[in-house]
Backbone bond lengths (Angstrom), bond angles and torsions (degrees), N, CA, C in turn:
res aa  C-N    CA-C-N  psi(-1)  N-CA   C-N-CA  omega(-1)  CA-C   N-CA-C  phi
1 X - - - 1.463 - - 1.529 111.45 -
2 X 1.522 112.47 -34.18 1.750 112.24 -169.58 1.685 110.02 -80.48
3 X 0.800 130.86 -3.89 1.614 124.90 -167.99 1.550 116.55 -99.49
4 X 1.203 89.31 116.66 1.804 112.84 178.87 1.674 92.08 -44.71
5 X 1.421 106.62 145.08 1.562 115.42 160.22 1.168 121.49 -84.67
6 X 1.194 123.41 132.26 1.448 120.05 -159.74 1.650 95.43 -81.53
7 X 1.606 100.77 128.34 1.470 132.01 171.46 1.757 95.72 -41.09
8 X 1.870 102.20 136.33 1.503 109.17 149.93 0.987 100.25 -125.76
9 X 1.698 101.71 150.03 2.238 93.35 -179.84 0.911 82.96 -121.15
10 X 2.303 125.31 133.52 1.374 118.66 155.81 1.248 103.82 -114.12
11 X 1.665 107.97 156.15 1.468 116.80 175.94 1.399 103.50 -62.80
12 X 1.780 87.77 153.20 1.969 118.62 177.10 1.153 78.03 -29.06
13 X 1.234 109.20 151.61 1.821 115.92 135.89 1.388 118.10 -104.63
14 X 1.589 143.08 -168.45 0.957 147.38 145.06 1.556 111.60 -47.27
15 X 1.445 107.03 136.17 2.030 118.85 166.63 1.570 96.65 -56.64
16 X 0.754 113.47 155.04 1.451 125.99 164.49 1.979 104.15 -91.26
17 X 1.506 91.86 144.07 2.077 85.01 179.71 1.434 87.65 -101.18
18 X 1.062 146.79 27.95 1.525 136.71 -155.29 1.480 127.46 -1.14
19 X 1.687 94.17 49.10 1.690 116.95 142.44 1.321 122.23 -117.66
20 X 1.090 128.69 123.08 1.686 121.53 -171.82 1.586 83.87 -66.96
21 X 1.863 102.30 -81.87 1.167 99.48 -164.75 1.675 123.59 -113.30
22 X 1.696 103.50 125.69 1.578 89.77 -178.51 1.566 140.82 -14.16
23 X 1.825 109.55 123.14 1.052 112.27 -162.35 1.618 149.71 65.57
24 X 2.101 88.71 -11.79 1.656 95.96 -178.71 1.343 125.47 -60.48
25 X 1.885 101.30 -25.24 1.308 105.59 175.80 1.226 106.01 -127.73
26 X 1.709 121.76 -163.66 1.602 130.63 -164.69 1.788 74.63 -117.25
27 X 1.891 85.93 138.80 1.347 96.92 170.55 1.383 101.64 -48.93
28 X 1.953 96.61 -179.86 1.716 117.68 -171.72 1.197 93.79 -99.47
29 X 1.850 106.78 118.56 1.808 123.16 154.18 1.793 87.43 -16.55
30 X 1.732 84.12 129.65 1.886 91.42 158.11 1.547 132.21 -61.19
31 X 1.342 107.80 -16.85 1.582 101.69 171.84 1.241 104.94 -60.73
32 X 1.518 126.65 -51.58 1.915 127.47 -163.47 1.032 105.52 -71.09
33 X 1.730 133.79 -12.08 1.564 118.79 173.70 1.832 102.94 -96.16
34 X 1.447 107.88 -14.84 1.448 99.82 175.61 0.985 111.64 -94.66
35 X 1.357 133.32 1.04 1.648 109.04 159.71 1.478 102.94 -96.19
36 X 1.085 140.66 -28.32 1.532 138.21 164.35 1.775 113.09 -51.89
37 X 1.463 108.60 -24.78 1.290 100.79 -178.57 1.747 103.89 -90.36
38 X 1.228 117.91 -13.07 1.596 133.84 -167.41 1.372 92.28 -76.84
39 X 1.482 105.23 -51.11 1.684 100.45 178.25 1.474 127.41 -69.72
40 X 1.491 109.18 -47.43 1.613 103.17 157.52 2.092 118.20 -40.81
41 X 0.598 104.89 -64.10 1.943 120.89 158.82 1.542 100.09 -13.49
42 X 1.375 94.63 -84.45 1.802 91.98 -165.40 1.832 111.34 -74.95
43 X 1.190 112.31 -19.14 1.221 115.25 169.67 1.716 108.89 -46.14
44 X 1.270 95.81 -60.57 1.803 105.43 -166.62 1.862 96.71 -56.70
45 X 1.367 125.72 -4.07 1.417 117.59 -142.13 1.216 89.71 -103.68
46 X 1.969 105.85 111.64 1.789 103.04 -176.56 1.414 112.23 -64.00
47 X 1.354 103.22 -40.31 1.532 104.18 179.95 1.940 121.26 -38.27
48 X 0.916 103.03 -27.83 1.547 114.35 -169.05 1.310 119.73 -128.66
49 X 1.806 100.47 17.12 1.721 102.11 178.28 1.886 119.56 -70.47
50 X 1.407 111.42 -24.00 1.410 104.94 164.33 1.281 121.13 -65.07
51 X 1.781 114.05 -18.66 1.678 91.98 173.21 1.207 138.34 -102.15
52 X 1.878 91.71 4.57 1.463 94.46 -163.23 1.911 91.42 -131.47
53 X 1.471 114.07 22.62 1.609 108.91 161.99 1.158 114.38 -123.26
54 X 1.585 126.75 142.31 1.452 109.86 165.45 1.575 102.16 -149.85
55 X 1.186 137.13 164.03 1.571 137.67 -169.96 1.704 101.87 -66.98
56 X 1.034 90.88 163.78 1.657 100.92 -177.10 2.000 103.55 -99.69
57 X 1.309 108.94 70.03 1.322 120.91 -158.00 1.134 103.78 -81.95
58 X 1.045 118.55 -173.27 1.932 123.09 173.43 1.253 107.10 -69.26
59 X 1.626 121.34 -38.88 1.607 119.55 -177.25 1.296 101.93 -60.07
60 X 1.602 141.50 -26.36 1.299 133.00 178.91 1.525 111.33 -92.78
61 X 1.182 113.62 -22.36 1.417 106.46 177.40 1.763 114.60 -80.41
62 X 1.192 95.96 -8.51 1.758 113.77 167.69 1.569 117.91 -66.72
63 X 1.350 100.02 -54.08 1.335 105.14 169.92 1.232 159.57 -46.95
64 X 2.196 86.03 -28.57 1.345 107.22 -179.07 1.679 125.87 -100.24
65 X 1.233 126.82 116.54 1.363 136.05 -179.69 1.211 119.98 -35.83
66 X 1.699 139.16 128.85 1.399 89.93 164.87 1.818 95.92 -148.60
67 X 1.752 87.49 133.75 2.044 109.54 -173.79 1.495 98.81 -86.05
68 X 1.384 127.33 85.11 1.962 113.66 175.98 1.092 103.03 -62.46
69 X 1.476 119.25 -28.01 2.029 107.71 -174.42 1.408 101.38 -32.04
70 X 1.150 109.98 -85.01 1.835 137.33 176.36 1.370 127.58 -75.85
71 X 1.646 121.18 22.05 1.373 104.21 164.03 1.457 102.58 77.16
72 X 1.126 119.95 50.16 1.842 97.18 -179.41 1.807 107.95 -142.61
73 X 1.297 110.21 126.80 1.294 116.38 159.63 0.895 126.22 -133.76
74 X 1.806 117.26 134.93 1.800 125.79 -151.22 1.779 91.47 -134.28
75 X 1.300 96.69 127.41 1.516 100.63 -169.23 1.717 81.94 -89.49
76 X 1.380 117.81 161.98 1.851 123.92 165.79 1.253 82.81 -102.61
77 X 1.339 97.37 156.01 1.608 144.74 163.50 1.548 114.96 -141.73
78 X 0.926 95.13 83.28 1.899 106.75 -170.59 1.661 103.30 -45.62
79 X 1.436 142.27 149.22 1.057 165.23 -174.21 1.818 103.85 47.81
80 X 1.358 101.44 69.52 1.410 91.15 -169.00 2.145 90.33 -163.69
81 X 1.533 97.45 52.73 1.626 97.86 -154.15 1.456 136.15 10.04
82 X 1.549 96.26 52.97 1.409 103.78 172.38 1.624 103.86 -69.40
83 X 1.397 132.61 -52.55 1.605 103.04 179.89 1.180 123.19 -18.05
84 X 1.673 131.26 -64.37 1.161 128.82 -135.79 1.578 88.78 -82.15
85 X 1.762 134.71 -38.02 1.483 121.35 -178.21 1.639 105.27 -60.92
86 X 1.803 124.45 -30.87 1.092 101.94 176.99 1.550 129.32 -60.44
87 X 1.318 108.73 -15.18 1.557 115.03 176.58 1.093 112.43 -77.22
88 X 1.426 104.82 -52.92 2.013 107.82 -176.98 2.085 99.57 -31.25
89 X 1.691 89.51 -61.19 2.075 87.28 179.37 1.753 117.62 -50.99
90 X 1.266 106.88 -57.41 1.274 122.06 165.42 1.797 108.51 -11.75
91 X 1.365 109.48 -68.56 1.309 123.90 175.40 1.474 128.50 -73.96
92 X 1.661 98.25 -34.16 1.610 96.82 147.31 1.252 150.61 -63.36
93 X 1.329 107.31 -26.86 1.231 129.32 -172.85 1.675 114.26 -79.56
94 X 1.936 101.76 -15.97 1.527 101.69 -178.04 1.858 118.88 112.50
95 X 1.972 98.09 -17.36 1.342 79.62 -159.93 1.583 117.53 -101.97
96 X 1.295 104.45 23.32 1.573 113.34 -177.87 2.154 89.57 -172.32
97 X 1.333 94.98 133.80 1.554 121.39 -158.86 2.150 94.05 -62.12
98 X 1.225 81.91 -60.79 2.014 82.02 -175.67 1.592 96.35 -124.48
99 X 1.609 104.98 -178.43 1.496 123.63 -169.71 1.665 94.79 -81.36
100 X 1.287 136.87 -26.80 1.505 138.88 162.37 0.969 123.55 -25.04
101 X 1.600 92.07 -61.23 1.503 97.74 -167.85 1.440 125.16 -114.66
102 X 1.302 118.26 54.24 1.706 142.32 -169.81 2.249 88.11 -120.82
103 X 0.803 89.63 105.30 1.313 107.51 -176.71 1.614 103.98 -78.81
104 X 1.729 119.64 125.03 1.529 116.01 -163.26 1.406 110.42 -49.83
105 X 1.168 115.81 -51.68 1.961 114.69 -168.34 1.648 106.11 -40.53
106 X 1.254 116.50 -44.78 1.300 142.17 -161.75 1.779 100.49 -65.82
107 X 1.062 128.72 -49.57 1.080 150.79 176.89 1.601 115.75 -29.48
108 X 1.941 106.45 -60.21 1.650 92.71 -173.18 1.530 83.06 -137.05
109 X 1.834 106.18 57.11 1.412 102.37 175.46 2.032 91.58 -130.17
110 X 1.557 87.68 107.96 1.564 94.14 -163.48 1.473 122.24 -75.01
111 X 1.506 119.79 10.36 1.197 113.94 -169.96 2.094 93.27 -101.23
112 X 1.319 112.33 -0.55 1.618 119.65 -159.21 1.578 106.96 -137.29
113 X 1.513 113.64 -11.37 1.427 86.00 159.51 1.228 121.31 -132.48
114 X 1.066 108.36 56.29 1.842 133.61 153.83 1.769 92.70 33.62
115 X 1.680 99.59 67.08 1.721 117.95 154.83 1.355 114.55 -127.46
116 X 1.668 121.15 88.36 1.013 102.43 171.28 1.453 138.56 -53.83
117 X 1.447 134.91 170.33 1.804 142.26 -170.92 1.738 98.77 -99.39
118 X 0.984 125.36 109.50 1.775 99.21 161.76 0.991 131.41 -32.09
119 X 1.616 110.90 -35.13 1.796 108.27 -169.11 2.103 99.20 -78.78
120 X 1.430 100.12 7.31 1.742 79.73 174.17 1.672 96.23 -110.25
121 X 1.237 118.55 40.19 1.871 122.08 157.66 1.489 109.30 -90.01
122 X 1.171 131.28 -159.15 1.643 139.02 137.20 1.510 121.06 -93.44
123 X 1.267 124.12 -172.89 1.303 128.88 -163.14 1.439 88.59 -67.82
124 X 1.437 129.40 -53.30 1.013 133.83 -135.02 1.855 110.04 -73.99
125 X 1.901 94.42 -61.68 1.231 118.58 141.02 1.673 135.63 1.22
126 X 1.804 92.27 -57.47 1.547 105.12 -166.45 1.567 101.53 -94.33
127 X 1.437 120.67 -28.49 1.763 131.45 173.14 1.180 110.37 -64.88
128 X 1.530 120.72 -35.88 1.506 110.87 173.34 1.625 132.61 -88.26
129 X 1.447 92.20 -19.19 1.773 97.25 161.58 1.431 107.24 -64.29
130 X 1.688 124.30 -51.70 1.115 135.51 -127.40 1.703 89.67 -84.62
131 X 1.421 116.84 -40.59 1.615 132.32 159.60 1.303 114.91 -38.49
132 X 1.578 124.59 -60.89 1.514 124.15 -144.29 1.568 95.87 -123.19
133 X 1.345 140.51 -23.39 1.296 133.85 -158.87 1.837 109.31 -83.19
134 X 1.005 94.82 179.32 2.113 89.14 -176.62 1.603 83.43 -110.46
135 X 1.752 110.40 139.49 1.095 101.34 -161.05 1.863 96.86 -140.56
136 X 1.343 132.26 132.18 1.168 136.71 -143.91 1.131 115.21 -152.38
137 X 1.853 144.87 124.65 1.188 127.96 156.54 1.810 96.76 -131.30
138 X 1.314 122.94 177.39 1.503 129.06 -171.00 1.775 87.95 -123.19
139 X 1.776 96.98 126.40 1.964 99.00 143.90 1.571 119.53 -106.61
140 X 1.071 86.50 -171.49 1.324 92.45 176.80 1.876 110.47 -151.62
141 X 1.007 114.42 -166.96 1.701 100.21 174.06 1.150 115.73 -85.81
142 X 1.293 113.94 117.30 1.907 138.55 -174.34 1.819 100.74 -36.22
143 X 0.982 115.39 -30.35 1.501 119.67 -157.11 2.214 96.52 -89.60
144 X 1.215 80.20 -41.08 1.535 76.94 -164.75 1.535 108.21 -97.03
145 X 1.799 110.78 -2.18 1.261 103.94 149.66 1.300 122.10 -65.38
146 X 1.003 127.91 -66.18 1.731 142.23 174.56 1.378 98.99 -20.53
147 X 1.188 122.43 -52.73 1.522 121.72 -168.98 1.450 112.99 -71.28
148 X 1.244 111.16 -48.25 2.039 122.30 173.49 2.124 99.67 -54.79
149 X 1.549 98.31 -37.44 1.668 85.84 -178.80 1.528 112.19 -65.24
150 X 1.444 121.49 -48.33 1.015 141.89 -144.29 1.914 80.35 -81.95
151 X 1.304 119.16 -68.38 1.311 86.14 178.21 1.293 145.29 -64.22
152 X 1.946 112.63 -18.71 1.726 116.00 -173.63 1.847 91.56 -76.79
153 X 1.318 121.07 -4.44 1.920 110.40 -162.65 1.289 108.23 -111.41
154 X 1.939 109.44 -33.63 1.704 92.37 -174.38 1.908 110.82 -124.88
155 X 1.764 104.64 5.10 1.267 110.18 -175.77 1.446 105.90 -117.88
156 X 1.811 133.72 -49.33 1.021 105.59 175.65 1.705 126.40 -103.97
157 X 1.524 104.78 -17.00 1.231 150.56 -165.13 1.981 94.43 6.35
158 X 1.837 92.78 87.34 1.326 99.99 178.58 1.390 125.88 -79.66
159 X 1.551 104.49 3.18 2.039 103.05 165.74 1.512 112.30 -104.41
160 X 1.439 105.12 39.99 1.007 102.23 -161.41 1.732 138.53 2.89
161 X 1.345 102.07 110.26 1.247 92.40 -163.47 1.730 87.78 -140.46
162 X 1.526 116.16 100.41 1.246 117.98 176.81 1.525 153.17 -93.50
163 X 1.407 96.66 20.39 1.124 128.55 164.92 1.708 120.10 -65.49
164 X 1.684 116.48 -12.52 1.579 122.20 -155.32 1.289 72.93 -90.11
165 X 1.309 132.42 -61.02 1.614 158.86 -132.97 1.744 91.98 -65.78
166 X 1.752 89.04 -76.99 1.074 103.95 -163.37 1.440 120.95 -77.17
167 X 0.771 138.64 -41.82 1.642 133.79 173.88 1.855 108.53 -116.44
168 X 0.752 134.25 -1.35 1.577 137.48 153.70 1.510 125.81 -72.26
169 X 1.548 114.58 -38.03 1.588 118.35 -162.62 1.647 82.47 -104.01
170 X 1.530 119.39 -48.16 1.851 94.12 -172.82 1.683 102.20 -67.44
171 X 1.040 141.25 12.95 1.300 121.95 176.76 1.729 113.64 -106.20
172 X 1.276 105.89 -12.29 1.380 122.14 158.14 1.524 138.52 -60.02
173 X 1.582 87.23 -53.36 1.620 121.92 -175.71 1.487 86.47 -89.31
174 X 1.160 159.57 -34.07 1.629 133.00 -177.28 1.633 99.68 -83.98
175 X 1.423 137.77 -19.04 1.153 137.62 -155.67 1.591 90.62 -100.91
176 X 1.338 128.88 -67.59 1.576 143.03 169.07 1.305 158.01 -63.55
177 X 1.474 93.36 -9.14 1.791 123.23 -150.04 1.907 69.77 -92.88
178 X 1.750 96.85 134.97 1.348 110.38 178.15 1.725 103.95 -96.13
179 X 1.322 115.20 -28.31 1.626 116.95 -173.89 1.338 106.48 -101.67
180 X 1.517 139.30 89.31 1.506 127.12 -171.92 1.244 107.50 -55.68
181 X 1.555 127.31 -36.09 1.712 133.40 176.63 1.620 96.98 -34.21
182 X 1.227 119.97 -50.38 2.113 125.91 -131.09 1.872 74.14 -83.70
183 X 1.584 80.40 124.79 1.806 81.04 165.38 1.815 119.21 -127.25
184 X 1.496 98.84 23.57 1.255 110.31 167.24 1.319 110.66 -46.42
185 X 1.193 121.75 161.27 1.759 135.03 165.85 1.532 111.42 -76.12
186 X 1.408 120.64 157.50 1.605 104.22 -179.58 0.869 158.06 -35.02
187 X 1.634 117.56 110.16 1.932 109.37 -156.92 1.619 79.94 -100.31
188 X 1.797 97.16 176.43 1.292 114.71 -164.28 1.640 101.04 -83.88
189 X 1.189 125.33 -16.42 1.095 127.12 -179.11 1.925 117.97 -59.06
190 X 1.728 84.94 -48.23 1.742 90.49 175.26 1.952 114.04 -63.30
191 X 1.533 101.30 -29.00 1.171 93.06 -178.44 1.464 126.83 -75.96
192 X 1.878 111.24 -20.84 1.242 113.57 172.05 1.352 125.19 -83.69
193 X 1.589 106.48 1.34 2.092 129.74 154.91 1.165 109.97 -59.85
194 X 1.063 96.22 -33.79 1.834 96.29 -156.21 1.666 93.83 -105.96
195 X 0.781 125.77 -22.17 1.576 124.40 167.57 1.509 115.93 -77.64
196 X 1.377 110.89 -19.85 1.611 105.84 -158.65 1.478 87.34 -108.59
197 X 1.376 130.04 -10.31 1.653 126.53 -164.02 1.046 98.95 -71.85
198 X 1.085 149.56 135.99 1.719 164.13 151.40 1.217 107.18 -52.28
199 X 1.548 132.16 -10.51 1.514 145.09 172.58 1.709 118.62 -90.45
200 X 1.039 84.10 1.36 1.856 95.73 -153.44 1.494 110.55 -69.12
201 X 1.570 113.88 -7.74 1.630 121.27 149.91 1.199 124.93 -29.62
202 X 1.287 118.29 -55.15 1.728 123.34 177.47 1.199 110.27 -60.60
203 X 1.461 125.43 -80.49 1.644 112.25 162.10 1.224 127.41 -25.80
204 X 1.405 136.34 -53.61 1.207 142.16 -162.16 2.404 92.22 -68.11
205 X 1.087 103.65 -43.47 1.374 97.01 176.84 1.451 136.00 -54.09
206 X 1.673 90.36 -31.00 1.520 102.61 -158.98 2.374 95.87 -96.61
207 X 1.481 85.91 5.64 1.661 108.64 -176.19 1.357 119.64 -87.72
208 X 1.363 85.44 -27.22 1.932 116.04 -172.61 1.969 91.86 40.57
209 X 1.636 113.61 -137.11 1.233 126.37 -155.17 1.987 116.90 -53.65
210 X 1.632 88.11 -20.05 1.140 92.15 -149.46 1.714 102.57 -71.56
211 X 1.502 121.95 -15.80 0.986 101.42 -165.04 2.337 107.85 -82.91
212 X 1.362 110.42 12.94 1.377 112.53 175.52 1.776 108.73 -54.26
213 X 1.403 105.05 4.24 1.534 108.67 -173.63 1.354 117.63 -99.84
214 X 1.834 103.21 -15.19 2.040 115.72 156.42 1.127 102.79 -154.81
215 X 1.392 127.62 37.13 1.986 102.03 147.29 1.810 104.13 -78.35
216 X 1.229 104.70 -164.15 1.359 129.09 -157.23 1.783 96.75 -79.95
217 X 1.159 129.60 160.21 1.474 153.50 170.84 1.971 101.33 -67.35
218 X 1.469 109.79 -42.60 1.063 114.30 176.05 1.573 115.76 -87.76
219 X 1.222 116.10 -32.91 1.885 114.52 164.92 2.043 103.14 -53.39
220 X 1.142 101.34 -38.34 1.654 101.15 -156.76 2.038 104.01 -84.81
221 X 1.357 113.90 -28.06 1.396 121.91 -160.33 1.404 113.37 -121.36
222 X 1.366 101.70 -28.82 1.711 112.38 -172.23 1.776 104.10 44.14
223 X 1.366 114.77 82.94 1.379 123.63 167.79 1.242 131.71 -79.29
224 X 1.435 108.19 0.97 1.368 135.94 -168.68 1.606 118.21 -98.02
225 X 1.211 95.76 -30.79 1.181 138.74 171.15 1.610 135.17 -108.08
226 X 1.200 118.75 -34.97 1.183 106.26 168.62 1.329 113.89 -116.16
227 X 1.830 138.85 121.94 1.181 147.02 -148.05 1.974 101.19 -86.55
228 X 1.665 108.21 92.96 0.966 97.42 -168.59 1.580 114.52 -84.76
229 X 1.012 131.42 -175.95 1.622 142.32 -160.74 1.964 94.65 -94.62
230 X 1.390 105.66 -57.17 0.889 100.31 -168.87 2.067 119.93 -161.27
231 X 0.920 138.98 87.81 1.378 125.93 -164.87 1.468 102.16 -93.59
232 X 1.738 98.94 138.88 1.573 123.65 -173.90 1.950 87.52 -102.61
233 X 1.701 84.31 158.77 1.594 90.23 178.12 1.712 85.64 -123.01
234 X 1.379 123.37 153.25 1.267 147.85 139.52 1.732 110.29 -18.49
235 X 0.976 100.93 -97.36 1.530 102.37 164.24 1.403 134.08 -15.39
236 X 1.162 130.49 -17.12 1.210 137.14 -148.88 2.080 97.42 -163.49
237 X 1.034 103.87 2.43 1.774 112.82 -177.43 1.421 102.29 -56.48
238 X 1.253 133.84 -37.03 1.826 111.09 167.15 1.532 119.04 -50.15
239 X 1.130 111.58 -53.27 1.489 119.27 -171.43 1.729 99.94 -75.84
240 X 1.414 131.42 -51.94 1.502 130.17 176.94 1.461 111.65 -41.61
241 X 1.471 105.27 -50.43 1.750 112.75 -157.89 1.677 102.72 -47.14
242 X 1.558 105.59 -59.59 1.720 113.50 -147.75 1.690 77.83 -75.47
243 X 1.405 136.47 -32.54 1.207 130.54 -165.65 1.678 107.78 -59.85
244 X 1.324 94.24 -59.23 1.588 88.62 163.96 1.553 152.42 -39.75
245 X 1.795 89.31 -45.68 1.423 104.46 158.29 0.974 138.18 -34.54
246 X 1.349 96.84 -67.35 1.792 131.26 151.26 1.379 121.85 0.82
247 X 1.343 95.76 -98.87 1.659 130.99 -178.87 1.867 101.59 -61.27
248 X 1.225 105.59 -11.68 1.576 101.47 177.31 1.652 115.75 -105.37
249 X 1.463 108.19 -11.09 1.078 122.88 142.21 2.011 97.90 97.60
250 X 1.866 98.61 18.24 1.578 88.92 -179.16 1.443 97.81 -119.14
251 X 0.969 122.99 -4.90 1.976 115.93 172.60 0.979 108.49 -47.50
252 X 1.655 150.64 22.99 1.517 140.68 142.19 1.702 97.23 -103.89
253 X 1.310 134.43 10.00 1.173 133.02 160.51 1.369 125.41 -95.30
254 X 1.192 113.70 -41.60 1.840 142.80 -166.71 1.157 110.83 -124.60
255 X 1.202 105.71 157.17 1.616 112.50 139.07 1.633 107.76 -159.05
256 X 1.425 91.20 155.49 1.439 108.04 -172.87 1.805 116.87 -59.30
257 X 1.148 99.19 126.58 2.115 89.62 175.16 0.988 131.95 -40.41
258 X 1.036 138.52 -175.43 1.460 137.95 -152.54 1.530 93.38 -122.45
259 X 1.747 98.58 115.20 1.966 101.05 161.71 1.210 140.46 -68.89
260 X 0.721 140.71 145.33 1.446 133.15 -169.32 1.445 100.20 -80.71
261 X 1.478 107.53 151.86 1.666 87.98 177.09 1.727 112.46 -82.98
262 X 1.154 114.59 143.95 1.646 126.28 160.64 1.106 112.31 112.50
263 X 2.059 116.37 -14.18 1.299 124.01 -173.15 1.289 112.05 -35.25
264 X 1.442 102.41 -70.48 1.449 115.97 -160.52 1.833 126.52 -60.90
265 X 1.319 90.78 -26.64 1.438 94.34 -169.12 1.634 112.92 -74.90
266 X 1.642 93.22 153.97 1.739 103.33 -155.71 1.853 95.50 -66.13
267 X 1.168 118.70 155.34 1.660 122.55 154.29 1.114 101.44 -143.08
268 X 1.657 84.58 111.53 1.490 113.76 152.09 1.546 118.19 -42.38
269 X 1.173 120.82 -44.43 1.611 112.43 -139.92 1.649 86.89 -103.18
270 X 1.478 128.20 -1.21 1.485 141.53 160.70 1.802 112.15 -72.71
271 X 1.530 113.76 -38.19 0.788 124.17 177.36 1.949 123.34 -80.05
272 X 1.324 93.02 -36.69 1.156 90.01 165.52 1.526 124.28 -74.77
273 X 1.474 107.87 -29.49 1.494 109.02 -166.37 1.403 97.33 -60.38
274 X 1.583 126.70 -44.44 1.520 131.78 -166.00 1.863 104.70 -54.20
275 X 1.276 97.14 -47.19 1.510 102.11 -156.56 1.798 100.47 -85.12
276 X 1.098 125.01 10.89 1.677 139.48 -178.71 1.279 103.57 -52.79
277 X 0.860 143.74 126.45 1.777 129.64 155.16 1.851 110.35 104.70
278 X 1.666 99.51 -12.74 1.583 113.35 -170.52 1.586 94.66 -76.24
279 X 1.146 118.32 136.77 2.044 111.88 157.51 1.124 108.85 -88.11
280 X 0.997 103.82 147.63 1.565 135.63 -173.39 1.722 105.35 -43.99
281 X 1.162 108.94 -46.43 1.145 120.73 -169.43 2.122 107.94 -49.29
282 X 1.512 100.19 -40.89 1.459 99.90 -166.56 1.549 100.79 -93.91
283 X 1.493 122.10 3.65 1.648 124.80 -152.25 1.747 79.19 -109.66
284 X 1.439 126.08 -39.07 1.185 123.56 173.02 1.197 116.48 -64.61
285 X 1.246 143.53 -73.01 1.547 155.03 106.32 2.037 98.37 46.38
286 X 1.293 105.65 -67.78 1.080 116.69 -175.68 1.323 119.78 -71.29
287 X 1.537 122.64 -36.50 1.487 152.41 -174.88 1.685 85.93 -65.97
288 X 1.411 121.55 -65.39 1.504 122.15 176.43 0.883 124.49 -8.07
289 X 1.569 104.53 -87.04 1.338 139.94 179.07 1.813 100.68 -26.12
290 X 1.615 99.59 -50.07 1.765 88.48 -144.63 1.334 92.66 -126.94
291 X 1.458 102.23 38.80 1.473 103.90 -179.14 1.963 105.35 -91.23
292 X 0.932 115.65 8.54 1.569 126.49 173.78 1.319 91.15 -95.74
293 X 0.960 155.34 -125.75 1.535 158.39 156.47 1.890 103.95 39.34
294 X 1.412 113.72 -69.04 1.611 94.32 166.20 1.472 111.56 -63.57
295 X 1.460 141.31 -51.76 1.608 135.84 -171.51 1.718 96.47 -44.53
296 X 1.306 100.68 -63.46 1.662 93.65 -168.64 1.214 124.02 -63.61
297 X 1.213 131.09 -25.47 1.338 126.78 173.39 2.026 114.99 -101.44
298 X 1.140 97.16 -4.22 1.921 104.29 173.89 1.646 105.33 74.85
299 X 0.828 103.78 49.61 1.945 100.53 146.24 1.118 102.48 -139.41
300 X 1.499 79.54 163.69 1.620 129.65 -153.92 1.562 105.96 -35.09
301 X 0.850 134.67 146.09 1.797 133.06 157.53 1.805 98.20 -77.11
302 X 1.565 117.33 133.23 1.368 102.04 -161.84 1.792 97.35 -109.64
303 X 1.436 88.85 84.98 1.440 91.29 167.95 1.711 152.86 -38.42
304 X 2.008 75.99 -47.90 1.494 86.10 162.42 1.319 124.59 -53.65
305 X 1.264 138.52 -18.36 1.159 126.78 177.86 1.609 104.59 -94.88
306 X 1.280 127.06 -23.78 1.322 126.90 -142.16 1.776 96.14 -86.73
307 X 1.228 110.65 -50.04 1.090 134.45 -165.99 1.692 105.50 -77.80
């Protein structure tokens, strides 16, 4: 579980114009080249190159999906409805007919639903997808992810998976817990300690995979580094989804599930309720950390809390 993945560094590559081939498609709506150009932007930005570069390591080559039928690589970003894109592949890939009938266990159980990892190619392998393939992950707002993790991992954690509970949250709460008396189970407060600590390497080791559920957008994708095709935001996932399809050239194969209405949209007054009672001191602390993650993708700096 403790061992760093040994760093690969690949050269820049070419931006992608998101036309493979002249004229095949209609340029990209100006929003999808302005947040791709937002990211080129803060990339170049020395001031903020520790938060927004990191090697293209095995932990990132873990992350990334990959459909050869169709050219496709989908970085995860855990609490950010990545399930439902793992199915869209799922179904691309051949190994279950529609998104129906992909049975949940099956879903992010990697030995059964025939999604390969990039990092199980070779060097060579992984440079030429990483060159020619259409390549895609979705954010959402850094702040109100943390909160969706913190509740699907240590409050309701409906795949059951009891390892968050049980040996994840006491290793938090003995390292963070400000009241030794309070013997509640993990409040969100210890988790935004342990997120905002500038030390949080050691934990994060002894966490191994599990913590891909709140490091940074840039720990998990390296956007800085890898020239993506196109990034969808949460917020805006009706209009992103079929867009994606699109430009990936399988929306006469698939289509994305059906959202519920209101999912996506940000709440503030959800966000504030979490962070209530937090001091400033660890909400800044925390803002740090993942203050590359809002620059690069363009939301808001959330003052209201900061201030």
């Amino acid at each position: 579980m403790g061992k760093l993945p040994e760093e690969k560094h690949f050269p820049e590559e070419p931006k992608p114009t998101g036309n493979t081939v002249p004229g095949s498609r209609p340029a990209q709506p100006l929003v999808y080249m302005q947040r791709l150009e937002l990211i080129r932007n803060v990339c170049r930005d020395e001031a903020l190159r520790n938060l927004s570069h990191t090697a293209v390591s095995k932990f990132v080559l873990d992350r990334i999906f990959v459909c050869d039928k169709h050219k496709i690589l989908f970085c995860q970003t855990p609490k950010v409805g990545n399930t439902q894109w793992k199915k869209v592949l799922i179904v691309l890939n051949g190994v279950f007919p529609s998104i129906e009938e992909i049975p949940e266990n099956v879903v992010h159980d990697h030995e059964k639903n025939g999604l390969p990892r990039l990092s199980s190619f070779s060097d060579v392998e992984i440079q030429k997808r990483l060159k020619t393939y259409f390549k895609f992950f979705i954010v959402r707002d850094p702040f109100e992810r943390l909160i969706s993790a913190f509740k699907d991992k240590f409050v309701h954690n409906p795949r059951f998976e009891p390892w968050y509970r049980h040996e994840i949250a006491p290793g938090i709460i003995r390292k963070y817990r400000r009241n030794r008396t309070e013997t509640r189970g993990i409040q969100f407060e210890d988790f935004v300690r342990y997120l905002g600590d500038p030390n949080h390497r050691w934990l994060d080791l002894q966490f191994g995979d599990h913590i891909i559920h709140w490091v940074t957008y840039v720990e998990l994708c390296a956007p800085c580094e890898i020239a993506y095709s196109v990034v969808g935001h949460h917020e805006t996932l009706e209009d992103d989804a079929p867009y994606i399809l699109k430009e990936a050239g399988i929306d006469h194969l698939v289509s994305y599930p059906t959202i519920p209405p209101g999912i996506t949209v940000y709440n503030r007054t959800k966000v504030e309720h979490y962070f209530l009672g937090i001091s400033k001191r660890d909400i800044r602390r925390l803002y740090a950390r993942f203050e590359g993650d809002f620059k690069l993708f363009g939301y808001q700096k959330p003052d209201f809390l900061l201030n």
